[in-house]
KOLKOL-23107 format. One record per residue (C-alpha): residue number from 0; residue in three letters; chain; x, y, z. Coordinates in nm, 4 decimals, padded with zeros to 6 digits, m for minus. Example, Ala and Ser with C-alpha at 12.3 -4.5 7.8 and 13.67 -1.06 7.14 Angstrom:
2
NODE     n   res   chain         c1         c2         c3
NODE     0   ALA       A    01.2300   m00.4500    00.7800
NODE     1   SER       A    01.3670   m00.1060    00.7140
***
This chain:
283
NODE     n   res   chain         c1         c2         c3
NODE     0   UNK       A   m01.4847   m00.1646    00.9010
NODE     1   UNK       A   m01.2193    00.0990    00.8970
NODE     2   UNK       A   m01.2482    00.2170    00.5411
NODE     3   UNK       A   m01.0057    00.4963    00.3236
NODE     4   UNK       A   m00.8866    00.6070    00.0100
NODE     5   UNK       A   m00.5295    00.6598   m00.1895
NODE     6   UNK       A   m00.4313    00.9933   m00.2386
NODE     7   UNK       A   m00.0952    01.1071   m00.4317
NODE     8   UNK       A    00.0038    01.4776   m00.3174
NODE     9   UNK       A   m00.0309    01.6874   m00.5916
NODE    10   UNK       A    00.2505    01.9469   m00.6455
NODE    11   UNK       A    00.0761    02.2453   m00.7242
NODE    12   UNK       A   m00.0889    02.3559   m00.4211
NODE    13   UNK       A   m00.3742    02.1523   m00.4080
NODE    14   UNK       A   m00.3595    01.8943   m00.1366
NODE    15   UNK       A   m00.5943    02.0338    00.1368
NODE    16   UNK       A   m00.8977    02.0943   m00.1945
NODE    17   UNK       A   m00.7753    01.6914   m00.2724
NODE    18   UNK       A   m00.8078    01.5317    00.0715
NODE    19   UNK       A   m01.1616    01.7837    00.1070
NODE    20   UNK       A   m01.2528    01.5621   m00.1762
NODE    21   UNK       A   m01.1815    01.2387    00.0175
NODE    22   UNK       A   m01.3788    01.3652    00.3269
NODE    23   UNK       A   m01.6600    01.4599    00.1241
NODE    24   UNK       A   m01.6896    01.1428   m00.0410
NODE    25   UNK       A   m01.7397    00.9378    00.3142
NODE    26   UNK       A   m01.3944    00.8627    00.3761
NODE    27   UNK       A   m01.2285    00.8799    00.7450
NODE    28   UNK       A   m00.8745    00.7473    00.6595
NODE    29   UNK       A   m00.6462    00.8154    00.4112
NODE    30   UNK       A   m00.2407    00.7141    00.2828
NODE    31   UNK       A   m00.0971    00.9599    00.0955
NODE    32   UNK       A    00.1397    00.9374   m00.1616
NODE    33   UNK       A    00.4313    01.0626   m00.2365
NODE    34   UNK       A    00.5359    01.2159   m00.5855
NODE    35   UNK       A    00.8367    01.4131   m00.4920
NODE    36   UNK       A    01.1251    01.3586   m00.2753
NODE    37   UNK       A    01.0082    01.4929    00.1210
NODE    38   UNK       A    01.0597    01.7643    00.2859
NODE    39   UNK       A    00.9751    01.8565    00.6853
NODE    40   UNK       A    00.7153    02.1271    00.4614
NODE    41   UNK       A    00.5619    01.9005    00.2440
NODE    42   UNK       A    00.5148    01.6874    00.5888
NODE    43   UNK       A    00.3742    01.9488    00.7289
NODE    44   UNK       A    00.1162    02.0569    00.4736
NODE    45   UNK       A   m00.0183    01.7011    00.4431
NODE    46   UNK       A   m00.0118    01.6891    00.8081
NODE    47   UNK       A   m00.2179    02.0113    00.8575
NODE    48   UNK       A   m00.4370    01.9578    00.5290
NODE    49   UNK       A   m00.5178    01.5776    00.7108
NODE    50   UNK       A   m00.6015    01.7261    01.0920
NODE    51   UNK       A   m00.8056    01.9587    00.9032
NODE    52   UNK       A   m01.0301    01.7146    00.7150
NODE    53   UNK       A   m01.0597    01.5063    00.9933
NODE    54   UNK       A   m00.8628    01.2524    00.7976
NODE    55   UNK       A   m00.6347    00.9792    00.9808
NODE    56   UNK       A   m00.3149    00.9214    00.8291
NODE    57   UNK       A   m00.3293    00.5324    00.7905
NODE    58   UNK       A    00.0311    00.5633    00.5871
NODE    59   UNK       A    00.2641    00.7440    00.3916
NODE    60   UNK       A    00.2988    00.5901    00.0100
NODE    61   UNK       A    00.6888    00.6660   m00.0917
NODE    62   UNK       A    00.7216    00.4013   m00.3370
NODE    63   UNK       A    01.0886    00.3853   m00.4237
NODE    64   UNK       A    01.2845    00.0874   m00.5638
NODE    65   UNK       A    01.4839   m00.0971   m00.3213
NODE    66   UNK       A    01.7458   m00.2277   m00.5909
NODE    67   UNK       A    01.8188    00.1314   m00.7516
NODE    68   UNK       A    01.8863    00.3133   m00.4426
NODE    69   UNK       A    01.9471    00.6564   m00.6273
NODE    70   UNK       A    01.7569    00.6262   m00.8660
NODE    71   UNK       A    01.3445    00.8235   m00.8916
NODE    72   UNK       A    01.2261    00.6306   m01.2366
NODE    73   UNK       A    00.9545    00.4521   m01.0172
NODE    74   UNK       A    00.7529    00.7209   m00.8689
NODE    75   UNK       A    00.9197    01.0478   m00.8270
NODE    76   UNK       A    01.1228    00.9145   m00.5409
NODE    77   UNK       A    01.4145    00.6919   m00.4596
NODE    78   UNK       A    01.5134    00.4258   m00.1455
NODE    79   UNK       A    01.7422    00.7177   m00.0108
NODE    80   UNK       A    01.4597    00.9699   m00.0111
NODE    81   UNK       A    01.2686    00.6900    00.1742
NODE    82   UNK       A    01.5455    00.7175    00.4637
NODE    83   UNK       A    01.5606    01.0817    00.4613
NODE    84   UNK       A    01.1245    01.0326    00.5082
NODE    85   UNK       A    01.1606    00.8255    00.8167
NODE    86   UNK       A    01.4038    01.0628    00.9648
NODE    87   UNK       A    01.1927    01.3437    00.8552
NODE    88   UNK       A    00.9258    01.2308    01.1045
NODE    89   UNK       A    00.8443    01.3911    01.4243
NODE    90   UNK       A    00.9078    01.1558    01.7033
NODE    91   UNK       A    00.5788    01.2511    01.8389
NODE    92   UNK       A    00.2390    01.2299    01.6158
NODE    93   UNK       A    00.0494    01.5511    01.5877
NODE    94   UNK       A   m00.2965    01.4984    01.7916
NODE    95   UNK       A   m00.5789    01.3341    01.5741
NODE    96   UNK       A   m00.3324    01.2291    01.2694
NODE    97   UNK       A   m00.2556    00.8843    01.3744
NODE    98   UNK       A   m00.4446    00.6087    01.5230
NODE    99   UNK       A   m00.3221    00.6121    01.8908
NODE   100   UNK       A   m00.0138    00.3712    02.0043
NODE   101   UNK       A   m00.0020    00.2884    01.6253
NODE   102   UNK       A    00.3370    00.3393    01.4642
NODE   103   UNK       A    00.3898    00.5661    01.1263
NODE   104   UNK       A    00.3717    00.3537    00.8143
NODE   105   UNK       A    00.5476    00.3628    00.4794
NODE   106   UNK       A    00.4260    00.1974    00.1717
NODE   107   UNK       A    00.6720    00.1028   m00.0945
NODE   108   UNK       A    00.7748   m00.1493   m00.3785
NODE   109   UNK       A    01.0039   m00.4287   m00.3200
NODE   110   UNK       A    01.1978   m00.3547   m00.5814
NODE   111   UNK       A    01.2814   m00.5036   m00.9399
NODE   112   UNK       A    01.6227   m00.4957   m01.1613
NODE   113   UNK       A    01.4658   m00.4234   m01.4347
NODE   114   UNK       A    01.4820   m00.0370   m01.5944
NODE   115   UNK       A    01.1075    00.0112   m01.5760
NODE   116   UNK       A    00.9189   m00.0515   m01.3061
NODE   117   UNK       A    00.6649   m00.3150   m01.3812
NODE   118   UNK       A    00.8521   m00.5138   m01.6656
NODE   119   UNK       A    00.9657   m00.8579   m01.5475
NODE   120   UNK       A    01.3427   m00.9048   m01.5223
NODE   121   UNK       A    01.4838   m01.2848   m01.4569
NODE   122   UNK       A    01.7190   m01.1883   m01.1709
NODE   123   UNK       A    01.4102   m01.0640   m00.9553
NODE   124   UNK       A    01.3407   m01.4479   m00.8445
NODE   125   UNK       A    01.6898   m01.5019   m00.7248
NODE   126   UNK       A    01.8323   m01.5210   m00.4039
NODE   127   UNK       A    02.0810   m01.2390   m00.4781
NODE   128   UNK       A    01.7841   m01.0358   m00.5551
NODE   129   UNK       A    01.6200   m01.1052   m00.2210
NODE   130   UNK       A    01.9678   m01.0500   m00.0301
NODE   131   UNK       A    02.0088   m00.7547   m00.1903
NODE   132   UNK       A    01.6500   m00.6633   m00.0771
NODE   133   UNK       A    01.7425   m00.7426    00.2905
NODE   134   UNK       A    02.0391   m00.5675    00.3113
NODE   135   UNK       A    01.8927   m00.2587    00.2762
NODE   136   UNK       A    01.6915   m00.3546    00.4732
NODE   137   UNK       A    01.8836   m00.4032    00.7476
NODE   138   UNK       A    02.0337   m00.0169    00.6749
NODE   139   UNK       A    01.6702    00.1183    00.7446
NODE   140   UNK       A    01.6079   m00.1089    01.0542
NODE   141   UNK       A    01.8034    00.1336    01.3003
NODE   142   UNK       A    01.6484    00.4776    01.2472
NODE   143   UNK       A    01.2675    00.2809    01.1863
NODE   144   UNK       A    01.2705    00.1653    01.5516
NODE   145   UNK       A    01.4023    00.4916    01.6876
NODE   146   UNK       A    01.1355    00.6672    01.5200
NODE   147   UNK       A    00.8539    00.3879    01.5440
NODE   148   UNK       A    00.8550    00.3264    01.1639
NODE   149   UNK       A    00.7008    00.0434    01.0107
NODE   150   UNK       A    00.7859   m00.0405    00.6523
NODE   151   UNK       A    00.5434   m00.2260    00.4643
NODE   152   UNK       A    00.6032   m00.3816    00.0984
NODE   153   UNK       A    00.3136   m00.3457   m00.1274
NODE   154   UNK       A    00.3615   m00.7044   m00.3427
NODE   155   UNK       A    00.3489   m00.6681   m00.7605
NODE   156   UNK       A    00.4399   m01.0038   m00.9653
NODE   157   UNK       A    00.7230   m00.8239   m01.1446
NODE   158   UNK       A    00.8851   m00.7708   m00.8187
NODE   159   UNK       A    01.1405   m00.9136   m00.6152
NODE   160   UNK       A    00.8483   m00.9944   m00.3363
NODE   161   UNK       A    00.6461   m01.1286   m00.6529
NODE   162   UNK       A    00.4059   m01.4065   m00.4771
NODE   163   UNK       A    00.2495   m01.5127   m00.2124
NODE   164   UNK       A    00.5057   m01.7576   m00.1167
NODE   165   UNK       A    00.7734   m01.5106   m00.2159
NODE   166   UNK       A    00.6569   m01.2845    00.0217
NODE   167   UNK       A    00.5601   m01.5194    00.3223
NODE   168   UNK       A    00.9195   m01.6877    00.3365
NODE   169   UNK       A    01.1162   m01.3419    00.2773
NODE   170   UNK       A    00.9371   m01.1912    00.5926
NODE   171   UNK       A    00.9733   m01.5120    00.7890
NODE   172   UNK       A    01.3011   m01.4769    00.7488
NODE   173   UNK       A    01.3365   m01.0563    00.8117
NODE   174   UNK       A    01.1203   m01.1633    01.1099
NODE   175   UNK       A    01.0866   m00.7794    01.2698
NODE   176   UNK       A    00.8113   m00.6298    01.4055
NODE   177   UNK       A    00.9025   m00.2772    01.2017
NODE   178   UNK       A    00.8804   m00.4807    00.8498
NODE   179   UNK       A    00.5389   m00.6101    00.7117
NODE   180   UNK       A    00.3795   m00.6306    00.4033
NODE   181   UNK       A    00.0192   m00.3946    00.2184
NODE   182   UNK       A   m00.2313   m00.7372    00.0808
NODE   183   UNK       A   m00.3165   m00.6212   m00.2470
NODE   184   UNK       A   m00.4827   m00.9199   m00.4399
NODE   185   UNK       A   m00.4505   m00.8383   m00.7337
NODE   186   UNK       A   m00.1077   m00.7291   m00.7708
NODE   187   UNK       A   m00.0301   m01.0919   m00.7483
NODE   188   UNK       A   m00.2558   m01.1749   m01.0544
NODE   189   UNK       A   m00.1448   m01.2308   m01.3922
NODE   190   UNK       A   m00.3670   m01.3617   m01.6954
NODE   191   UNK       A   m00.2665   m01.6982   m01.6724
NODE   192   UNK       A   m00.3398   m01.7453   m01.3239
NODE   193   UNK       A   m00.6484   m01.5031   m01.3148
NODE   194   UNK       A   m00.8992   m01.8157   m01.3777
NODE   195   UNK       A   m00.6954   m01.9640   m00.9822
NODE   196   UNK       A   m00.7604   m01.6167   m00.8109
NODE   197   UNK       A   m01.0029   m01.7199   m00.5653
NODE   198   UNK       A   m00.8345   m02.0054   m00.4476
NODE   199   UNK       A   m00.4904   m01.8634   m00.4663
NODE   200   UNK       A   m00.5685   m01.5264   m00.2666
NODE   201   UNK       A   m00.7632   m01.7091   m00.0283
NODE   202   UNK       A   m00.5067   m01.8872    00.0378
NODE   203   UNK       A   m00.2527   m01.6117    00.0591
NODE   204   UNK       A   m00.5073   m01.3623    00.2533
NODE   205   UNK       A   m00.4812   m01.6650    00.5370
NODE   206   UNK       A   m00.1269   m01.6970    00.5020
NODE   207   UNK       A   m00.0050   m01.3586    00.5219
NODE   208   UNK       A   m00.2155   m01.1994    00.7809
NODE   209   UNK       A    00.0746   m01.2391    01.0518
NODE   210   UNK       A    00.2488   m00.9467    00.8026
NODE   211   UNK       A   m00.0713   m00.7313    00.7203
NODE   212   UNK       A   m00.0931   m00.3907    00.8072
NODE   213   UNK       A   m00.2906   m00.2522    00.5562
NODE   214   UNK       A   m00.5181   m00.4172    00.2729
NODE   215   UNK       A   m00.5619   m00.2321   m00.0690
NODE   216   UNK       A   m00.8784   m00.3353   m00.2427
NODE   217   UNK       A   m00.9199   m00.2583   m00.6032
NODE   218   UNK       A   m01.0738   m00.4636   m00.8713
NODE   219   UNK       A   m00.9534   m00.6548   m01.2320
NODE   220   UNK       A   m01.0392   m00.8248   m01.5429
NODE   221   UNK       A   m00.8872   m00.9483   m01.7895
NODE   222   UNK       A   m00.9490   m00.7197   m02.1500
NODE   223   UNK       A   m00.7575   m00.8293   m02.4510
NODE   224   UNK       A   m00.5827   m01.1247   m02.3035
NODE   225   UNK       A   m00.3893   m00.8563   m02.0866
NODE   226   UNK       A   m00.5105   m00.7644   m01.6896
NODE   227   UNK       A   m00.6313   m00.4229   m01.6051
NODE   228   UNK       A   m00.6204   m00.2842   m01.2776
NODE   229   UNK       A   m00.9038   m00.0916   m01.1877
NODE   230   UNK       A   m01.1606    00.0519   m00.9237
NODE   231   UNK       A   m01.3812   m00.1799   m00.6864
NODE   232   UNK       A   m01.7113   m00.3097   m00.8622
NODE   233   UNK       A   m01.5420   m00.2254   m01.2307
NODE   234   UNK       A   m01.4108   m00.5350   m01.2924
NODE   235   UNK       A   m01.3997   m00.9369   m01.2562
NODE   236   UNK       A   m01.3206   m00.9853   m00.9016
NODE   237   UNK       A   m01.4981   m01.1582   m00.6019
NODE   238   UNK       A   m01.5572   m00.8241   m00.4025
NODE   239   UNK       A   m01.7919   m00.9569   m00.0946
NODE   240   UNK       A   m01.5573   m01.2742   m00.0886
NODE   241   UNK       A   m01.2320   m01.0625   m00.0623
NODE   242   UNK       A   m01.3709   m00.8584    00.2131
NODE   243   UNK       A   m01.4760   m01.1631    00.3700
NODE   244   UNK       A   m01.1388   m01.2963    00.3797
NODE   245   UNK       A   m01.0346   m01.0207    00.4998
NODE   246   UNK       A   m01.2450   m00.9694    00.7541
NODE   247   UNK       A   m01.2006   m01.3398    00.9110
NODE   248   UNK       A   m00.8499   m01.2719    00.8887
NODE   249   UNK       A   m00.7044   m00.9287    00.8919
NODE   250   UNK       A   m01.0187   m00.7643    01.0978
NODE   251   UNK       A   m00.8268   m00.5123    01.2543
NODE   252   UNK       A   m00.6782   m00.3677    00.9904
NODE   253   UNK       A   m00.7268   m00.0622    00.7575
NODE   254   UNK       A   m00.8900   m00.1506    00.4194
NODE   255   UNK       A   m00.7826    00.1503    00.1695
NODE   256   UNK       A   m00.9688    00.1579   m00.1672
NODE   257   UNK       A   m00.7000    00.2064   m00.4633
NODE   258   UNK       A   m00.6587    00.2826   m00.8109
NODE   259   UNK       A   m00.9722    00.5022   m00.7863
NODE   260   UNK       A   m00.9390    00.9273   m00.8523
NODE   261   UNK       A   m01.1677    01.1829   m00.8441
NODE   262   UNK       A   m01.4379    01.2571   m00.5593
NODE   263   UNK       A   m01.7409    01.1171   m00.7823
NODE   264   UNK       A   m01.5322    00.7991   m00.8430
NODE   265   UNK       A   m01.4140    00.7700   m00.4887
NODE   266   UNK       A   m01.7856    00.7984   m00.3490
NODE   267   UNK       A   m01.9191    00.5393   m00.5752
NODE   268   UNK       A   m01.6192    00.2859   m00.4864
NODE   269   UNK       A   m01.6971    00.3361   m00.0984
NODE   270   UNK       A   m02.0640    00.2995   m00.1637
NODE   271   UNK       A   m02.0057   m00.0199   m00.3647
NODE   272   UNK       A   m01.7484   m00.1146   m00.1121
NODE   273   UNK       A   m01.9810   m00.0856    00.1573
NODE   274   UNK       A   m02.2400   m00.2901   m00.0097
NODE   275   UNK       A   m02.0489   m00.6006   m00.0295
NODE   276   UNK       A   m01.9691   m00.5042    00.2839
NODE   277   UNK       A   m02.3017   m00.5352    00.4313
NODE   278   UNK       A   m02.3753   m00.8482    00.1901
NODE   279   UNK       A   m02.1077   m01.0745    00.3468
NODE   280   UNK       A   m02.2433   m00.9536    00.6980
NODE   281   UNK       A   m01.9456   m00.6736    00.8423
NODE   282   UNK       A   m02.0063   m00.3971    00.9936
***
């Protein structure tokens, strides 16, 4: 089981005492996020601060919005600062940062037409939405395979790539090695279909593992008729089923625990992580 955390770089000088955090609480892999638009130093210091931890890089989180090009309402960066990341890149990893012969990998939203980021807008489920989505596309596709980039949409139900089957046909389609797709089950859950979930990620888990590259595992529940996100083992979810899923059909890839912060938190997610772990028989 190749198991790591989510880390967002901090902008005040704390990165390396952040990812000493991660190491100390078990972890071998991490993605890093980005909150600012990048820079060849900022790559640097998270490149440096990782070697030194003995952390792998599994991905770089730059979680722009696709539809708003310009535009750094989402998380602190836009699609164009997403560009200027992948040309940012050295063309060779640094030794011990990257899994060898595995390309550099970008996490981001699919993007939504709506002003804030996670309220639903109508026009996200159209076609003009989705053509929208691959034309850019198609603008990043150039520099990503001269600088073995992958791109990898991280699904939310708001979202332009808001389901399963929204997400299956759309990469069918792109059909290129340098595009894929984070599983994150429960960004595809809403209240009314939380009673479906395990049928409906099972499911999509089989469906999508052509696209997987990377699996986020957190946890929900539903609180006040509304769905809260939270850490693994915190909420309603079938843990030790997920992972088995996973493991039948993703096996190979990274698992990254999410919406988890702090090193206490992130130790006690792994350690719950690796129970279920060892309950549905993986290694």
């Amino acid at each position: 089981m190749k198991l790591g955390a989510i880390l967002t770089a901090p902008t005040d000088g704390s990165l390396q005492l952040k990812l000493s955090s991660v190491r100390r609480a078990g972890y071998s892999r991490v993605q890093v996020n980005l909150s600012s638009p990048p820079t060849e130093a900022l790559l640097k210091e998270i490149f440096a601060a990782c070697i030194a931890e003995n952390l792998q890089l599994s991905a770089l989180g730059c979680y722009a919005n696709p539809l708003q090009l310009t535009s750094r309402r989402a998380n602190g960066v836009s699609a164009d600062d997403l560009l200027a990341l992948v040309e940012l890149l050295p063309d060779a990893h640094p030794a011990g940062l990257i899994e060898a012969g595995a390309p550099w990998r970008i996490v981001t939203w699919s993007g939504t037409l709506s002003g804030q980021l996670f309220t639903p807008h109508p026009g996200n489920t159209s076609p003009a939405a989705r053509n929208e989505l691959a034309v850019w596309i198609q603008t990043l596709l150039p520099a990503l395979e001269r600088k073995n980039v992958n791109v990898l949409f991280k699904p939310h139900y708001t979202h332009v790539l808001n389901s399963p089957l929204q997400l299956g046909g759309f990469l069918s389609h792109i059909d290129h090695p340098s595009i894929g797709m984070v599983m994150d089950p429960c960004n595809f859950l809403i209240p009314k279909n939380f009673h479906e979930r395990d049928a409906m990620l099972a499911q999509a888990i089989k469906n999508l593992a052509t696209y997987t590259e990377l699996v986020h595992i957190k946890d929900a529940r539903i609180d006040q008729f509304k769905l809260v996100l939270c850490g693994p083992g915190q909420g309603q979810m079938g843990i030790c089923g997920l992972l088995k899923l996973f493991n039948q059909h993703t096996p190979e890839t990274v698992w990254l625990i999410d919406a988890v912060e702090g090193e206490l938190q992130l130790k006690r997610s792994r350690e719950f992580v690796e129970l279920q772990a060892k309950l549905a028989g993986i290694e």
